[in-house]
C-alpha positions as CSV (number, residue, x, y, z in Angstrom):
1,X,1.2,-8.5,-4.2
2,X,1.0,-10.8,-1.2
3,X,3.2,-13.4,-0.8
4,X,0.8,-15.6,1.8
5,X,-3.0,-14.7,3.2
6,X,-1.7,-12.5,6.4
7,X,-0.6,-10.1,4.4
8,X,-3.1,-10.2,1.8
9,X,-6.1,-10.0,4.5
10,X,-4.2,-6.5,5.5
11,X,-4.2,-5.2,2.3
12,X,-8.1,-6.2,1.3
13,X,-9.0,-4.4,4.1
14,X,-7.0,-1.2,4.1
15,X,-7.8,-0.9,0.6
16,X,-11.8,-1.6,1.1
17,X,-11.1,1.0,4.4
18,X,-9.9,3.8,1.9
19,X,-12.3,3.0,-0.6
20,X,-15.1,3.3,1.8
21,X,-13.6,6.8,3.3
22,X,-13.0,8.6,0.2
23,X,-15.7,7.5,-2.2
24,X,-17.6,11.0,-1.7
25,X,-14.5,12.6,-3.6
26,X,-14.6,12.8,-6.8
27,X,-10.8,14.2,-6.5
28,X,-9.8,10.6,-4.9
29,X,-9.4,8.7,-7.9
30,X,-7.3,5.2,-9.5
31,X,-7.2,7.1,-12.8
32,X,-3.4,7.7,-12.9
33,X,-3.7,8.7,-16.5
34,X,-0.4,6.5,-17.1
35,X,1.5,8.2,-13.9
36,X,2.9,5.4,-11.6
37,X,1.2,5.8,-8.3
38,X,2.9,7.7,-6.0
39,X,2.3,5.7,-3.0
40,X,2.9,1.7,-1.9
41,X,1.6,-0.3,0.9
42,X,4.3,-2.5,2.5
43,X,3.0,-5.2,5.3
44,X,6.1,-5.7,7.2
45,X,6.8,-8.7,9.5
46,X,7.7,-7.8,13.1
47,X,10.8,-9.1,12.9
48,X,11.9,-7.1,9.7
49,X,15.3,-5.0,10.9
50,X,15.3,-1.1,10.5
51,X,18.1,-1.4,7.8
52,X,15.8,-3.8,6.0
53,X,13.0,-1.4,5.8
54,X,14.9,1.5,5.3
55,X,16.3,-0.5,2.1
56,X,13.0,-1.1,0.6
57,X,11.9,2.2,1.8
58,X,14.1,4.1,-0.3
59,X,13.9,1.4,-3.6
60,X,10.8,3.1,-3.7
61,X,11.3,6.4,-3.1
C-alpha cells in the first residue's frame, strides 16, 4: 500500500505493465490458492540508506 500518490502512480503502472505482458499465460496467475505471494514491490525514496533497505529486504525474505 502507498503511503502518498508517487508511489502509488509506480505501483498502478508496474502492475497494469505485468498484467499487460503476461495475460497470454494461463500459468501467470493471482490465484495463490491461500499461499502468501512470494514476491513484494517496494518503491524506495532515493534517499533510503543501503542498511535501510537491506532491513526491509530481509523482513521479507
Amino acid at each position: 500500500m502507498a503511503k502518498n500518490t508517487p508511489p502509488f502512480e509506480w505501483i498502478v503502472t508496474i502492475r497494469g505493465n505485468l498484467d499487460f505482458l503476461f495475460r497470454d499465460r494461463p500459468d501467470v496467475s493471482e490465484e495463490e490458492g491461500g499461499i502468501p505471494p512470494r514476491s513484494y514491490l517496494k518503491c524506495c525514496r532515493r534517499d533510503n540508506s543501503f542498511n535501510n533497505l537491506l532491513r526491509k529486504h530481509l523482513f521479507f525474505f
